[in-house]
N, C-alpha and C positions, 0 to 999 in steps of 0.2 A: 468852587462855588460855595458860599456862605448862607445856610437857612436860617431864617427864626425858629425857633420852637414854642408852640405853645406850650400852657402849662399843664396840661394832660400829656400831651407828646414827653416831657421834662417826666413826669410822672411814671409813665411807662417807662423811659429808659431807666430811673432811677430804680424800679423792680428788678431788676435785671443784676443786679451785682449790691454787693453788703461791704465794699471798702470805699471812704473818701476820707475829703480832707476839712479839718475845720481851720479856719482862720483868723487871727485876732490880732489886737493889742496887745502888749505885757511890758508893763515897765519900759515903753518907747520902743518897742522893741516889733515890727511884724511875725507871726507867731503861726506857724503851718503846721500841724500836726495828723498825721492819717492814723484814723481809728474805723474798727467797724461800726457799722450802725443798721439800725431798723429801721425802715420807713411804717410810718402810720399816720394817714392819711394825708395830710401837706405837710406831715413834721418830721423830723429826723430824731431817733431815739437813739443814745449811745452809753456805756457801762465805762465808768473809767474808773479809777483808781481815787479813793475818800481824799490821800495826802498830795495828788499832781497836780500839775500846772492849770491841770482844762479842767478841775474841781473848783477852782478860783470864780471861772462862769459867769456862776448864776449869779455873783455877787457886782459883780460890771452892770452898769449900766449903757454899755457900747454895744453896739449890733455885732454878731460874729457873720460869717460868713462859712459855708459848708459847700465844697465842691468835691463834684464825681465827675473823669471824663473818662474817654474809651477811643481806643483807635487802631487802626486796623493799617500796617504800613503796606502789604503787599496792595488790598482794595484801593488806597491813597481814600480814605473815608476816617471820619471821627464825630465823636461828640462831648459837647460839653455842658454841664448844668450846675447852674449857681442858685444859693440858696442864700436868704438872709433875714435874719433877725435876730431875737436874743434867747438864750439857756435860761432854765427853768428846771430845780431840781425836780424828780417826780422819786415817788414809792417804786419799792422794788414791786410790790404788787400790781401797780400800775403797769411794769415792764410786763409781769408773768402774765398779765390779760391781753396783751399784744398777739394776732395770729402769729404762729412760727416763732415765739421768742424762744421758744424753750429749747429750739432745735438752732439756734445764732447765738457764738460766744465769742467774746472777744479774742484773738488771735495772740495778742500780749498777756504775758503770764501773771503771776500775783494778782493781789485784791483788787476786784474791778465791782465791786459791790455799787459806787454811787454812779445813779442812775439820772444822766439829764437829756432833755428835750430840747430840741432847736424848735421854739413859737416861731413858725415861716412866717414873713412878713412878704417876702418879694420871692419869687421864681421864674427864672430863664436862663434860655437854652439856646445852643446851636448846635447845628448841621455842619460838618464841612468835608467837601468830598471834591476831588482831585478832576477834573475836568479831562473827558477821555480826547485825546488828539489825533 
């Protein structure tokens, strides 16, 4: 069985865990990369590295895409929540006034100084859970 999810419901689950995945463009190229991230308020905030690939961003004018899912094989349940719009560099001071930034670090080692935001444009979500026989 397949649910919608609203966008609070989307919202809640995305509280719930600090790893996804951002999606893109690059040189023709489809471009999936799992970073951690902060959520704040309908945005996704993430620390990446000033010279990487997902520092390029802000400067696209193409929508990115950011997904988180979750699943549970023994329950046969899962979810899934998609985000999208476009990167937006912000202030490192911007990050430090985030609830909880100070205690979320990126997982990947080296310089993760530059700090961008996913402007949410669109969010949704699904449900899907194993139908008991």
């Amino acid at each position: 069985m397949v649910t919608e999810l609203n966008e609070q419901e989307c919202l809640e689950l995305l509280e719930t865990t600090t790893v996804g995945r951002v999606g893109f463009v690059d040189d023709d190229r489809v471009l999936i990369i799992p970073v951690n991230f902060l959520l704040h308020g309908r945005d996704i905030v993430i620390r990446t590295s000033p010279t990487g690939v997902l520092s390029t961003l802000p400067s696209h004018r193409e929508r990115v895409a950011f997904e988180v899912d979750h699943h549970d094989d023994l329950a046969g349940a899962g979810w899934s929540v998609l985000l999208s719009g476009r990167m937006v560099q912000i202030t490192a001071d911007a990050v430090e006034g985030i609830p909880g930034a100070s205690r979320k670090h990126p997982w990947a080692g080296g310089d993760r100084s530059l700090a961008l935001r996913l402007a949410t444009e669109t969010i949704s979500g699904r449900r899907v859970r194993r139908e008991r026989t």
